[in-house]
C-alpha positions in Angstrom: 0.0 0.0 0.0 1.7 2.9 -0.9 1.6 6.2 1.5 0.4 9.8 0.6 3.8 11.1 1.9 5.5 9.2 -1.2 3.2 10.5 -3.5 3.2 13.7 -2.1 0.6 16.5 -2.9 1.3 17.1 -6.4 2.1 13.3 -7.3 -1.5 12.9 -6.2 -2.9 15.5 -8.5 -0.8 13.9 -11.0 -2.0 10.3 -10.3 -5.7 11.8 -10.3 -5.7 14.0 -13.6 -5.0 11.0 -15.6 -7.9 9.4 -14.9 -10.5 11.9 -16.0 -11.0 13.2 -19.4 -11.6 16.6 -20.8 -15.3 18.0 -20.9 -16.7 19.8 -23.8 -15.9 23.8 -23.6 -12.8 23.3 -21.9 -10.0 25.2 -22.6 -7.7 23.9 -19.7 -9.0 21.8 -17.0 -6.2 19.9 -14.2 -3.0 21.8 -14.3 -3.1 25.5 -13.3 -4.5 27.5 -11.2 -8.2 27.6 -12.8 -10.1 25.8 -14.7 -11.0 27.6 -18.5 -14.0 27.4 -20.2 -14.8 28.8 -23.1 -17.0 31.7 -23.9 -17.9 33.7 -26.7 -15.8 37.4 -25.4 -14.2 36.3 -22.6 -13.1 32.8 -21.1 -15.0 31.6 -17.9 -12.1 30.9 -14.7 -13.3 28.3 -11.9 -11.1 28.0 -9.0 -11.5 26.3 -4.9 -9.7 26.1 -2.3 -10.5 23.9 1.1 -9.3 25.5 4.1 -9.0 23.0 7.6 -9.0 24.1 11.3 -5.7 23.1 12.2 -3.9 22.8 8.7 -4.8 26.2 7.0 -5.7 28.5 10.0 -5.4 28.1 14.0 -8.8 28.9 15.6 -6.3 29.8 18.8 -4.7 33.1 16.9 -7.2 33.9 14.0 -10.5 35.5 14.0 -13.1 34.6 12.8 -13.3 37.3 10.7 -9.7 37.2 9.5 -10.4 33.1 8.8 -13.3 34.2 6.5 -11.1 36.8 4.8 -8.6 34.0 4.4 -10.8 31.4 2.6 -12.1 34.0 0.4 -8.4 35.5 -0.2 -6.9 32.5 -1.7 -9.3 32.0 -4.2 -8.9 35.5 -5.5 -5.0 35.0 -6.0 -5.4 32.4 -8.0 -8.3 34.6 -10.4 -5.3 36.9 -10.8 -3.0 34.6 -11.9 -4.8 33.6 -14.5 -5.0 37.8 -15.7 -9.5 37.3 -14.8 -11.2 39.2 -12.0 -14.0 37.3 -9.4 -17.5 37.8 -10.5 -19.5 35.0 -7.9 -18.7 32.8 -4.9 -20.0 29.8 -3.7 -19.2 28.7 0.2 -19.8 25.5 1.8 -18.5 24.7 5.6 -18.5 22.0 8.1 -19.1 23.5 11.4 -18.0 21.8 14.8 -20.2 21.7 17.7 -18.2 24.8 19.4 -19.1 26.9 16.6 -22.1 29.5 17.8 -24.2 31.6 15.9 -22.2 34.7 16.6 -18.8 32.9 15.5 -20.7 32.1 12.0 -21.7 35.9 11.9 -18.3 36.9 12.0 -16.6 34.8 9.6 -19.5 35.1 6.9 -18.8 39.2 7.4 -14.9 38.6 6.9 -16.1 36.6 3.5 -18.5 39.7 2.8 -16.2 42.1 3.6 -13.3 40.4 0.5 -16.0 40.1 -1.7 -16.7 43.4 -1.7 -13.0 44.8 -1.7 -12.7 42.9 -5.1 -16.7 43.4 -6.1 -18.0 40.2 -6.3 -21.2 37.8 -5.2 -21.7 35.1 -3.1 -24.6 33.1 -4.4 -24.3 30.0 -3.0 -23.1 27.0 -1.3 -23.8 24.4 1.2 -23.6 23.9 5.3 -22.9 20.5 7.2 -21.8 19.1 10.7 -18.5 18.1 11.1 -15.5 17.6 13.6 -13.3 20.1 12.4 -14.1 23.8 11.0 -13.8 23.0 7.4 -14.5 26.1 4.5 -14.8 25.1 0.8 -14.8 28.2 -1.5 -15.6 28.3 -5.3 -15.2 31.4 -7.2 -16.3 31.7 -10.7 -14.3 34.4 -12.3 -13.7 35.5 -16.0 -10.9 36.9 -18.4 -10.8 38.2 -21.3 -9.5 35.7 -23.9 -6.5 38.1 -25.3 -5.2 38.4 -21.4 -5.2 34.8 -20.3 -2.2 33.8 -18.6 -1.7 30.0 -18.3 1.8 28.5 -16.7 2.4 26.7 -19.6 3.3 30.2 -21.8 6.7 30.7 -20.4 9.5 31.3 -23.2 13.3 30.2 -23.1 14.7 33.9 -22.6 12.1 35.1 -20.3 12.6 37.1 -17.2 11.0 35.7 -14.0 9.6 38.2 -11.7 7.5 38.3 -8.7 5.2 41.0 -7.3 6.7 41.6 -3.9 8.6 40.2 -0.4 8.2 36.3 -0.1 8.4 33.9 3.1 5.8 36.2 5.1 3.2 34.3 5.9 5.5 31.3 7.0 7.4 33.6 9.4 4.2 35.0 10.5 3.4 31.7 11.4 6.5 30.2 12.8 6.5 33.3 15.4 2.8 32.5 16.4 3.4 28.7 16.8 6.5 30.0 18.7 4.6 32.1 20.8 7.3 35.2 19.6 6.1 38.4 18.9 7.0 40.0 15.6 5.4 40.7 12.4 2.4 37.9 12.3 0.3 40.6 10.3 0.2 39.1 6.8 -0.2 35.5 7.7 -3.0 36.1 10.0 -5.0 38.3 7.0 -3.3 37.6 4.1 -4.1 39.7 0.9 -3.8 39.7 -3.0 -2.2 41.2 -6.0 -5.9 41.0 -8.0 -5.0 44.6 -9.5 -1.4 44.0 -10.5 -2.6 40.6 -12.1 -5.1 42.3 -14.8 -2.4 45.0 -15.1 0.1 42.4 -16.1 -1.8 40.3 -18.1 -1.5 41.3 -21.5 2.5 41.7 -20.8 3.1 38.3 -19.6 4.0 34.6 -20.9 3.2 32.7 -18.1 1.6 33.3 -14.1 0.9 31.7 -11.2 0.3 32.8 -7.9 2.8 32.1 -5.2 0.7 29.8 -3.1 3.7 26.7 -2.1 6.8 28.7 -2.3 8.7 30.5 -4.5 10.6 27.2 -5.6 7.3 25.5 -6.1 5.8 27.7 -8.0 8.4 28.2 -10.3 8.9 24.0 -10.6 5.0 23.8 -11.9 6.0 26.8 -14.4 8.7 24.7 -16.3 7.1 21.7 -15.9 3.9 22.6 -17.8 6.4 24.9 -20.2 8.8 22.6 -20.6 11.9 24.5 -19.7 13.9 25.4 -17.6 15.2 28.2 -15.1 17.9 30.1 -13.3 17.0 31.7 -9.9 19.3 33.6 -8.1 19.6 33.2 -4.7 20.7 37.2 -3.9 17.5 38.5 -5.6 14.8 36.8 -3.8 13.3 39.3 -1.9 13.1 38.9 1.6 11.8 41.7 3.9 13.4 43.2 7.2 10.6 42.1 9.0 11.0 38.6 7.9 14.4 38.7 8.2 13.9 39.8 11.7 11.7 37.1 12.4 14.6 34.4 11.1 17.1 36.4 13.3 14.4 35.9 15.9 13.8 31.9 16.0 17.5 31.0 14.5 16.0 30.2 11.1 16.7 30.5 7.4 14.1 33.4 5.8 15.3 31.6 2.6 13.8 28.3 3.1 10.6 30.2 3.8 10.6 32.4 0.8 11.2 29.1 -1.6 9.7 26.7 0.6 7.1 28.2 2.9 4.1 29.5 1.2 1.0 31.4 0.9 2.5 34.7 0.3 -0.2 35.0 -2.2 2.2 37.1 -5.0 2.6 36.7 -8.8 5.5 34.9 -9.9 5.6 35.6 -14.2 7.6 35.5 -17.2 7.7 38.0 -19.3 10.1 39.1 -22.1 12.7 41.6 -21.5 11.5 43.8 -24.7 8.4 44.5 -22.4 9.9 45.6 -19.7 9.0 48.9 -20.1 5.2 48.2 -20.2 4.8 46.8 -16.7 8.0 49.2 -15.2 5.4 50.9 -13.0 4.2 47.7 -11.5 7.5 47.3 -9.7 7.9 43.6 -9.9 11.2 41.8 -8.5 13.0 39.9 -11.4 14.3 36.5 -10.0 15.6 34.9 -12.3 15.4 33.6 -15.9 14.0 30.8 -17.8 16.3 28.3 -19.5 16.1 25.7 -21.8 16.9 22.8 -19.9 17.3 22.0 -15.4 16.3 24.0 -12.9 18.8 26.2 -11.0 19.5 28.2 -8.0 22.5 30.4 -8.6 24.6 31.1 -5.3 28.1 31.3 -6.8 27.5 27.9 -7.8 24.4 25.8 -9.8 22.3 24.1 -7.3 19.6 22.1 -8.0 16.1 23.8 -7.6 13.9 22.0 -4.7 11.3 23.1 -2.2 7.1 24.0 -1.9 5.2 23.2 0.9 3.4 19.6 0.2 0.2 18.7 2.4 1.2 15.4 2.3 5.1 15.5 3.0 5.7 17.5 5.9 
């Protein structure tokens, strides 16, 4: 019997994806961060994301508000990484027997709250009992079809860039669990580059959002593009606070920015020629994309590895 923590998270997908087929209308299905459908202006993006007491939020440090903001949060990133915008929201949850009616009120208002920040519905969705506090968000989204961004568009020669700091939310999270104060701000209400995503769109080769770590992220980028990259290690940007926060609990801010995840930036390639067009953006160039391997550069060529993995940690 083979275990999950062989197969890992994305071995899983993998495993998965090959036994399904591909429905009618569907311009990418398994693979990136939405689902495309086709339309007749614009492409139609579905994207979820299941959030679990204990695995994706800590009932002990977040609100319930900032858990609502959270679940709806995630899904949004990956709407922007696709170049779209959210137009509806479904929500289903399993609620505990410790959940009140009052607790419910809050974290539906920290849902309402996002989905008017990025003007969108929620029209929808499902309730249930269960042991843990569980939160199942779908968000229907669209793009129009000249400014879809897919992860499998990157070019050999492209510039990798990403949209701000990384390894945030994993320090955030390490001081919390460490009972260390220090810049927990961003982990415990995490937000999203939606704007700088349909600004970028009709710029870019390929985008994803930075969900599993920088590393991850850029892995799933040349595996669907079939190339390669260079990252190097001095240009990863890392913020003071985060560095602080390393400094703090004798760790590696490094490991977090490749490895930790749910920073919730854009990581794209884009040609250099267009540099000029998305200038005012600001983004962080990383790295490059290669033919062939995948590199971090540190004075010497090491082999690429890293992402968080449900399944392997």
């Amino acid at each position: 019997m083979t275990d999950l923590s062989e197969l890992g998270e994305f071995g899983l997908i993998s495993r998965l994806a090959s036994k399904v087929g591909i429905g009618r209308s569907v311009v990418k299905g398994i693979g990136d961060d939405c689902a495309v459908l086709d339309g007749d202006k614009y492409y139609t993006l579905i994207t979820t994301d299941m959030l679990v007491s204990g695995d994706h939020f800590n009932r002990k440090w977040h609100t319930p508000e900032q858990i609502g903001k959270k679940s709806m949060v995630v899904n949004v990133s990956d709407i922007a990484s696709m170049g779209g915008y959210p137009v509806w929201a479904l929500v289903s949850m399993a609620l505990p027997d410790d959940v009140d009616l009052e607790y419910i009120d809050s974290l539906f208002e920290g849902m309402i709250e996002i989905s008017k920040k990025y003007d969108f519905y929620i029209i929808g969705g499902d309730t249930t009992h269960g042991d843990l506090l569980v939160i199942n968000v779908v968000i229907i989204g669209e793009v129009e079809k000249e400014n879809l961004c897919l992860r499998s568009d990157a070019k050999v020669g492209d510039m990798i860039a990403v949209t701000g700091d990384l390894g945030k939310s994993w320090a955030g999270l390490e001081l919390l669990r460490s009972d260390k104060k220090g810049y927990t701000e961003f982990h415990l209400e995490p937000t999203c580059r939606l704007e700088e995503g349909r600004k970028l769109a009709p710029y870019v080769n390929a985008m994803i959002d930075v969900s599993d770590g920088l590393a991850s992220e850029v892995l799933h980028i040349c595996e669907e593009s079939g190339v390669g990259a260079e990252i190097y290690e001095e240009k990863v940007p890392i913020s003071k606070q985060t560095k602080e926060a390393g400094d703090t609990l004798d760790k590696d801010p490094l490991f977090w920015a490749l490895s930790g995840g749910e920073d919730f930036e854009l990581l794209f390639t884009f040609s250099k020629d267009d540099w000029k067009k998305i200038e005012k953006i600001n983004p962080i160039v990383v790295g490059k994309i290669i033919k062939e391997g995948k590199y971090l550069l540190n004075g010497e060529r090491k082999e690429l590895k890293g992402g968080y993995d449900h399944f392997k940690i």
